[in-house]
N, C-alpha and C positions, 0 to 999 in steps of 0.2 A: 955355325950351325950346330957343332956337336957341344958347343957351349948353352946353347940354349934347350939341347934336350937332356942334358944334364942339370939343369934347374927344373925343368918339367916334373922328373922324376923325382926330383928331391921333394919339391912343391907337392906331387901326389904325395909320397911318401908322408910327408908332415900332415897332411891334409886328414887320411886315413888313419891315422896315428891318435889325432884328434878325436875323429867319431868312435873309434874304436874307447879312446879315454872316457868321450861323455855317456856310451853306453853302458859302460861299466859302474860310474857313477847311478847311472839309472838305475839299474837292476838290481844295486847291490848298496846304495849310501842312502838315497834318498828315502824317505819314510813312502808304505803303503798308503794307500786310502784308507782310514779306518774308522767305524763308526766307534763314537764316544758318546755317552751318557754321563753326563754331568748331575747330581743328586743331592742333596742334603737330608740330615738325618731324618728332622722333625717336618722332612715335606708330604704333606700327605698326598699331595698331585704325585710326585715320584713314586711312593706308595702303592697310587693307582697302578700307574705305568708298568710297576714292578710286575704289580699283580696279571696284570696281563700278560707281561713277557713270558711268566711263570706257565700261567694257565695256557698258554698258546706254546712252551714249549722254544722260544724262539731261540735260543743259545744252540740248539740242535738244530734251526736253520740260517742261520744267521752271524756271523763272528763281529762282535762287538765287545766294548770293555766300560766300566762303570767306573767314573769317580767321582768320591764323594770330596765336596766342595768348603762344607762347614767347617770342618778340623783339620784341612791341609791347606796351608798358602799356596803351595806351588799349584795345586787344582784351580783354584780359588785363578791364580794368575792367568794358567792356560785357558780357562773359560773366559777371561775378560781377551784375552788375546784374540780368541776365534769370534770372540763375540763385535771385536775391532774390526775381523776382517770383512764379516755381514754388514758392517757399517750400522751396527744396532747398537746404543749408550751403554756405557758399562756400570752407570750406577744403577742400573733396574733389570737386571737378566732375571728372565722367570725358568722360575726350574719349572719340571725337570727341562733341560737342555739339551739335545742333541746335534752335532758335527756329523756330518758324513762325507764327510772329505773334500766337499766344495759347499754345501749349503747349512746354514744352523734352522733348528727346528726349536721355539721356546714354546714353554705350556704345556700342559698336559695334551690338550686338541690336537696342537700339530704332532708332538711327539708318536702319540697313538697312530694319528693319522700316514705318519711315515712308516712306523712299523706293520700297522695294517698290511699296506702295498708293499712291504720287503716280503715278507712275511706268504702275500699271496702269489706273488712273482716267479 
């Protein structure tokens, strides 16, 4: 009997130990949600985009980060990446391109369109 409440305990013990480990994990390893803008230089859709961010002020409501895709591989990679997880081809991503930490937004339309409703939220 006192064999088996001394497994018990141990058993919580480890048990708690655990959650204890994966929330720390959480809170502290694993990346935010974060919205990303994917751009190239000579895009004039991104251009658009910009212009609106600008004119609407949206970095003042909004936390998001820009990168530009034409002159960095590693960019260039993570868009093909996110663009694998949308199950959308990777030979034809339209910019501008947004990620908001579960869904991708291509084109100018949807881009805008996402930002709109952050934006009025």
């Amino acid at each position: 009997m006192r064999k088996n409440l001394k497994y018990k305990v141990i058993l919580s013990s480890i048990l708690f130990a655990l959650s204890l480990i994966g929330a720390i994990l959480i809170l502290f390893y694993l990346p935010a949600k974060q919205i990303i803008i994917f751009y190239g230089d000579s895009c004039s859709h991104c251009a658009s985009l910009e212009e609106y961010l600008t004119q609407n002020k949206a970095s003042e409501k909004i936390n998001f980060v820009r990168k530009e895709v034409s002159n960095s591989p590693e960019n260039s990679q993570q868009l093909a990446d996110l663009a694998k997880v949308c199950n959308l081809p990777t030979d034809n991503i339209a910019l501008p391109f947004v990620w908001d930490g579960n869904n991708c937004y291509q084109g100018e339309q949807s881009a805008l369109d996402f930002f709109k409703k952050k934006i009025s939220d």
